[in-house]
N, C-alpha and C positions, 0 to 999 in steps of 0.2 A: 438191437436197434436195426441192423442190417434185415432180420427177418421181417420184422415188422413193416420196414420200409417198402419190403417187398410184396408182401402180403398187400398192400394199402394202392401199389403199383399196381399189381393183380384186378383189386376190385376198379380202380381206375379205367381198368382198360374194360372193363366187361360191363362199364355205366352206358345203357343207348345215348341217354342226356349229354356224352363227352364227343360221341361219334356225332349226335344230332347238331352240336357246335359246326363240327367239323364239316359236315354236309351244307350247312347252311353259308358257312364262309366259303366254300369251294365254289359254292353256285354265286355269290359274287364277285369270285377271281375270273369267273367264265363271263359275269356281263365285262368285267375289264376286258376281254380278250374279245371280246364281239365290240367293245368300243372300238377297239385296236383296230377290228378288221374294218367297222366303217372309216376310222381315219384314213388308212393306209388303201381302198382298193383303187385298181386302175380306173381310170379316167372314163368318162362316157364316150360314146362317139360323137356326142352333142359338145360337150365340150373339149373335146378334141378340134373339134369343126371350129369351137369361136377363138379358141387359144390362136387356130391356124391363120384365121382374118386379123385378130390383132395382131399376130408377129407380122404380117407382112405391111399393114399400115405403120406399127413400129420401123418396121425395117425402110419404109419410105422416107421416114422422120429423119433416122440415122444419116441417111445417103447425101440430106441436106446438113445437119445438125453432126454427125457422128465427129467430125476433125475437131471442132469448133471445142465441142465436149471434152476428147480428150486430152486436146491443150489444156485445158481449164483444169482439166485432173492434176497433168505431170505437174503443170506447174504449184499446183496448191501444194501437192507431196515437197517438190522440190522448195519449196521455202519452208518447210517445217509446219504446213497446217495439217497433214493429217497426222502431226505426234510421232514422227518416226514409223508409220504400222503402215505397210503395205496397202493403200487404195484401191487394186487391181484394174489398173487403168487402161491394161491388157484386155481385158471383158468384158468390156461395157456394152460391146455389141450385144444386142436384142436375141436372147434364143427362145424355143418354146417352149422352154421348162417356167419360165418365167410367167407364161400365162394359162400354166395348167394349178388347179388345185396342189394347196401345198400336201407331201404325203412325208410323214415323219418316218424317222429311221427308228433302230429297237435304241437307241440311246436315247432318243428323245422320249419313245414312250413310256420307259422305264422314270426317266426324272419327271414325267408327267406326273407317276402316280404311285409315288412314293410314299408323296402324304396320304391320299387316301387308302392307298392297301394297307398302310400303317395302323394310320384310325380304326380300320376296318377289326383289322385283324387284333389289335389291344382291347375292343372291344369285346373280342368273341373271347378272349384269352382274362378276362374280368368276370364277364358270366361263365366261365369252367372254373372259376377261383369262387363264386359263389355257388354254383350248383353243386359241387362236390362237398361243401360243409352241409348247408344248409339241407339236402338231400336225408345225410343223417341223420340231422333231428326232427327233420319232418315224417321218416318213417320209424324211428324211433331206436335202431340200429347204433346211436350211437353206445348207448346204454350198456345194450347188449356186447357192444364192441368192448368199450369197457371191465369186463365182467373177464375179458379174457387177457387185455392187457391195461391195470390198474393206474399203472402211472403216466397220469395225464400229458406232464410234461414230454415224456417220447410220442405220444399218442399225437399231442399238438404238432410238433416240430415232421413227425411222419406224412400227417396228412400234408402238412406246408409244401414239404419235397415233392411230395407226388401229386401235388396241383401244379408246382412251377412246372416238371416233367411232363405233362398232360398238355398243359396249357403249351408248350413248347411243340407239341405233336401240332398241336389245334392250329399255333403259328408257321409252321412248316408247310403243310399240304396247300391252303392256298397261295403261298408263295412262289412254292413252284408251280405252282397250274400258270401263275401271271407271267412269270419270267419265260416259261416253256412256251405255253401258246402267245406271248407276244413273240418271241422269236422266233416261230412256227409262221405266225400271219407276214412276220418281218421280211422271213424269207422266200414266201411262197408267192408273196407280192413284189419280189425284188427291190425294197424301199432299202434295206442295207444289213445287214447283221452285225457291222464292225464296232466292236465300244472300245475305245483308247482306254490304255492304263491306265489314265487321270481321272476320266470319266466313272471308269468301273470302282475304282479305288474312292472316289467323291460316292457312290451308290450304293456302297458296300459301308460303307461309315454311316450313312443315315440310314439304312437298313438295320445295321447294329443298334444305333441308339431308340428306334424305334420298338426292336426287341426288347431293351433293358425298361422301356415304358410300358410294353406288354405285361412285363416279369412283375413290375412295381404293381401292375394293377390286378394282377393276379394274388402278390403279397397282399394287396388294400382288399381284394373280395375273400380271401381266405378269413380276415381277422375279423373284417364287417360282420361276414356269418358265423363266427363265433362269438362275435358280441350279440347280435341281434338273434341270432338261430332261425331266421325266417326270410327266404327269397323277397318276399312281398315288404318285408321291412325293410331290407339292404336298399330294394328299387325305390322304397319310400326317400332314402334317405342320400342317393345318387339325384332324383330327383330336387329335392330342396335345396341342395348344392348348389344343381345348377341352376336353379330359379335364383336362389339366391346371393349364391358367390360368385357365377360366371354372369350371369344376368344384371344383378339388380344394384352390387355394390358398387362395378366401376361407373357406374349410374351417378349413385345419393355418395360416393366417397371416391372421387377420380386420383385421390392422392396412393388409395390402395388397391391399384390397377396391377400393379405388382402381385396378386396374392392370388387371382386364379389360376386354374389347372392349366386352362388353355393357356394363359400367357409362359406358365413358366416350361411346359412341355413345349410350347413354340420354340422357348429358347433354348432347350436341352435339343431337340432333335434338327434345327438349325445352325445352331454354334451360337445366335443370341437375335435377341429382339426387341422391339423400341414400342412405347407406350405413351400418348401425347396427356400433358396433363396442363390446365387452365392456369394461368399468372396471370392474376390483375390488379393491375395497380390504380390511384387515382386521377381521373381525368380535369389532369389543371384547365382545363378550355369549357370544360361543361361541371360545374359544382354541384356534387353529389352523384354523378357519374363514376363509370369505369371503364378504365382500356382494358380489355384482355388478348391474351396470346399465346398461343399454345406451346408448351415446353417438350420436347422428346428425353425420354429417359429411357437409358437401355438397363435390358436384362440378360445378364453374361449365363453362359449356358454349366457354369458351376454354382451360382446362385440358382435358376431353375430345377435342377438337381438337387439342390439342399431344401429347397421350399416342399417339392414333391418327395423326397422322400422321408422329410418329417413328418407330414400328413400318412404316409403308407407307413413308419415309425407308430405311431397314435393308436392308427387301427389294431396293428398288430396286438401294443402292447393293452389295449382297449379288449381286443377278441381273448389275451390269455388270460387276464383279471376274470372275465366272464368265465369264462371253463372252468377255471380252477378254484372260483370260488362257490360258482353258483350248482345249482342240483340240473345233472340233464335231464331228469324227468319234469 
């Protein structure tokens, strides 16, 4: 099994189609990082100039207004309005950071874009789970492959590994281009480099669960293309989904809002999420009327998790019924 696996790693790595992934998510981690640098560059001289006329009309303001204000502060703090949390009633004077463009730190940019490098990247890590089955039997290789090692069952389970290990390269390389050159623009623009343990540690946990959504769709394109054996059928069948299951059902059935990908990856890669669904009862003032009102229902991020990976369960077990019973030619 060990050989095999290796062998299977081998052609994995020497597929263009796995590096072409690869290239193609890195050139999106790079528009992230050219987002970065528009967020974060220094100020014009233009708006330098008007920042510098508002702080001083500000600061006119203050000279009359500034006591009056901070009375107003202490005292809210002091009777318990602002909740016990620090007001800063110390700094309310007018500086000119307040009238310049806001410019985010690498903490902020990284929780900007979490979600999207996520998506981005479960993306590319879904098409390496279908390009490397489907591949096979479109050149005909699998057959042949067969011929040399008979039993299906290792042959399935081999390729599985060395798609999830692929697809793990594929989610790697754009990860760090985004992390690197956001901290690169962070700090060459002086906007800040510092990310606090809580922060890093909150980043690094939706980072995780993002990967464990890559892995699952990597599991779902692995089995799709053993069931189906044909790229153009797998995208057949990605798309009707979402025409149909993320589109058209919380439409014609809002009670089973619960059952798409997006809602319950929402919830797995969040901690959970809420879904409003219509209650209407009858309107005693208007006969033959209704009142409606929309109810929130959450979805806990272990029920998302069991929804998604019953669905990526299916496929699998949908992709080895196919292999193993059907003819690869």
């Amino acid at each position: 099994m060990s050989a095999l696996l290796r062998a299977e790693l081998a052609r994995a790595r020497a597929r263009p189609y796995v590096w072409g992934v690869v290239a193609v998510l890195t050139l999106g981690a790079v528009g992230h990082v050219l987002i970065g640098w528009w967020d974060t560059r220094p100020p014009t001289s233009a708006q330098v100039t008007a920042a510098s006329a508002a702080l001083v009309a500000a600061e006119d303001r203050w000279q009359e207004e500034g006591s009056a204000l901070v009375a107003q502060c202490v005292e809210r703090q002091g009777t318990g309005g602002g909740d016990g949390v620090d007001l800063g009633c110390a700094d309310l004077a007018p500086v000119l950071e307040q009238f310049l463009p806001y410019r985010p730190g690498l903490a902020h940019l990284l929780e900007q874009r979490v979600t999207t490098v996520g998506l981005m990247v479960v993306i590319g890590m879904l098409m390496t789970g279908v390009g490397l089955v489907t591949a096979e039997f479109a050149t005909g290789s699998m057959s042949t492959w067969l011929t040399f090692a008979p039993r299906r069952g290792r042959v399935f389970v081999s390729k599985l590994v060395a798609a999830c290990a692929a697809s793990a390269v594929v989610a790697l390389v754009p990860v760090l281009v985004v992390v690197a050159g956001l901290a690169a623009v962070s700090a060459l623009h002086g906007t800040g480099t510092a990310v606090d343990a809580a922060t890093a540690a909150a980043l690094a946990g939706r980072a995780a669960r993002w990967f464990a959504v890559g892995l699952g769709a990597t599991v779902l394109g692995v089995g799709l293309g053993f069931a189906v054996r044909h790229a153009a059928a797998v995208t057949g069948i990605v798309v009707w989904w979402i025409a149909a299951v993320e589109s058209t059902l919380p439409l014609v059935l809002p009670s089973a809002r619960w059952l798409p990908l997006s809602t319950n990856i929402r919830a797995w890669t969040a901690g959970q999420t809420t879904y409003d669904v219509p209650s209407c009862v009858a309107d005693v003032n208007a006969p033959g009327g209704e009142v409606c009102r929309l109810v929130a229902h959450t979805v806990g991020a272990g029920q998302g998790a069991l929804v998604a990976g019953t669905l990526v369960a299916l496929a699998v077990a949908a992709g080895w019924l196919s292999f193993r019973l059907r003819d690869v030619t």
